[in-house]
N, C-alpha and C positions, 0 to 999 in steps of 0.2 A: 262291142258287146259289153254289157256292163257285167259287172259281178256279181256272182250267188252270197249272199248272207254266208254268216259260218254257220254252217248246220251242223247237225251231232244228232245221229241216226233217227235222220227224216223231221228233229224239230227245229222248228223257226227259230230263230233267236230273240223271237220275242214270246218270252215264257216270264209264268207267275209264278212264282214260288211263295211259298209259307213257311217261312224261317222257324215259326213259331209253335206250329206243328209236331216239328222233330224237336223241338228241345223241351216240351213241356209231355210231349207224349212216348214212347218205344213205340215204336213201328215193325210190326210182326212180318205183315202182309201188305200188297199194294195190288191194286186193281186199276183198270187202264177203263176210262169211259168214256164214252160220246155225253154230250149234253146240247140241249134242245135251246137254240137261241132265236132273238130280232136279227135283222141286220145290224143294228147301229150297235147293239149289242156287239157283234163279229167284229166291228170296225176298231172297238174302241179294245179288246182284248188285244187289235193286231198293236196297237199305240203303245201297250204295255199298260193301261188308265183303268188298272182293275186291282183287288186287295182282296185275296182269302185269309184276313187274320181272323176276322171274328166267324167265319163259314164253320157249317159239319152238316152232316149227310144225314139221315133219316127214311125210312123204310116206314110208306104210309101209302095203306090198299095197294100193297105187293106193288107200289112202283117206290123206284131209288129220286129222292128230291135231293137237289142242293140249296141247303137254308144261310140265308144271309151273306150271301156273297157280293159286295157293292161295285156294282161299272158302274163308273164315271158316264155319262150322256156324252154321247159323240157331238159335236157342236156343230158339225153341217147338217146333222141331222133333226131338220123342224118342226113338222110335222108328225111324225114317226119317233119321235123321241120313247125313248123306251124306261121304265121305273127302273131305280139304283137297285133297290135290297128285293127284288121279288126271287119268289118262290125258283126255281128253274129244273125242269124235269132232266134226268141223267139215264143214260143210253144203255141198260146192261143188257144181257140173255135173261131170263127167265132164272136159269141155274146159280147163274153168279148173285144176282138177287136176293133166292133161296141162301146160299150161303154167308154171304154179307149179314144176311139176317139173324141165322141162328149164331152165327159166333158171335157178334155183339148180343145177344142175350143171353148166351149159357155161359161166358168166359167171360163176360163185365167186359170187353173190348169197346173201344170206340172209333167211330167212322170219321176219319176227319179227310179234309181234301188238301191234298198236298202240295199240286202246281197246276196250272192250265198253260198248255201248249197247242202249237200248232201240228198235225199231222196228218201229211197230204191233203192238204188244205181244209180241213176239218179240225174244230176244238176239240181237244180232248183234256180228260181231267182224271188226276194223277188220285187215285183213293188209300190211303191208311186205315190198317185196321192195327191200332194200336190200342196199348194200355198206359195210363196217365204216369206220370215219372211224379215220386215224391220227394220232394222238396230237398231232403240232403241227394237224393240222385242227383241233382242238378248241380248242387254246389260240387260234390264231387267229379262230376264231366266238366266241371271250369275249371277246377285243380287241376287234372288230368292236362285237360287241354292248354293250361298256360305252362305247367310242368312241360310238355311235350314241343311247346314253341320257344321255351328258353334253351334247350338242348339243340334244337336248330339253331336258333343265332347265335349258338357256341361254337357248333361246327362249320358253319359261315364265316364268320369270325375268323378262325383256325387256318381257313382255306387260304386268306389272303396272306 
């Protein structure tokens, strides 16, 4: 019998993340979406052959799109080849919609997409509703953060 992937509650291990996301934005909120695909589309998210750096979400005739998101073309796929950066519809309720909607406009938030994964064998896609991090915010969470790993390889160090 062969072995299950490492999963970590119901996702594949083959997930997309957007690094870039979280360091350039504060992440308030996160919404959990379905999104409307090709197959070869599907195929090629399972490969890992996909990039949300430049993606963000938009709220256009009360449906949720995800804008500029680029898959790679699945390369068995000939025929049926599917475009890199098209439009792609996102899976919400009605309510969650509504909401997504009004806080990116009364609270200046923005909608960015954070990872696409797999769940129960369905893409799903990971939504931030964050506000933009300014410039010394950043430099200050790289201090932080190398301050915070020099303290570790001191205590490491220590151990042996």
């Amino acid at each position: 019998m062969a072995k299950k992937g490492n999963t970590k509650e119901g996702k594949a291990p083959h997930s997309i993340q957007n690094r870039r996301a979280r360091y350039d934005y504060a992440i308030q909120e996160n919404f959990e979406a379905g999104i409307a695909l090709v197959g070869s589309e599907v195929k090629s998210i399972y490969l890992g052959k996909a990039h949300l750096t430049d993606a963000y979400c938009r709220v256009v005739n009360n449906e949720m799109w995800l804008i500029n998101m680029d898959i790679e073309p699945y390369e068995q796929a000939s025929v049926f080849a599917h475009e890199r950066r098209r439009d792609r519809k996102l899976l919400l309720h009605r309510r969650e919609i509504d909401v997504l909607q009004r806080k990116s406009q009364e609270k200046g938030l923005t909608m960015v997409p954070l990872a696409a994964y797999f769940k129960n064998g369905r893409v799903k896609i990971d939504i931030g509703l964050g506000r933009g991090k300014a410039h010394y915010d950043k430099r200050d969470k790289i201090a932080k953060d190398d301050e915070r790993r020099e303290i570790e390889r001191a205590k490491a160090g220590k151990e042996f």
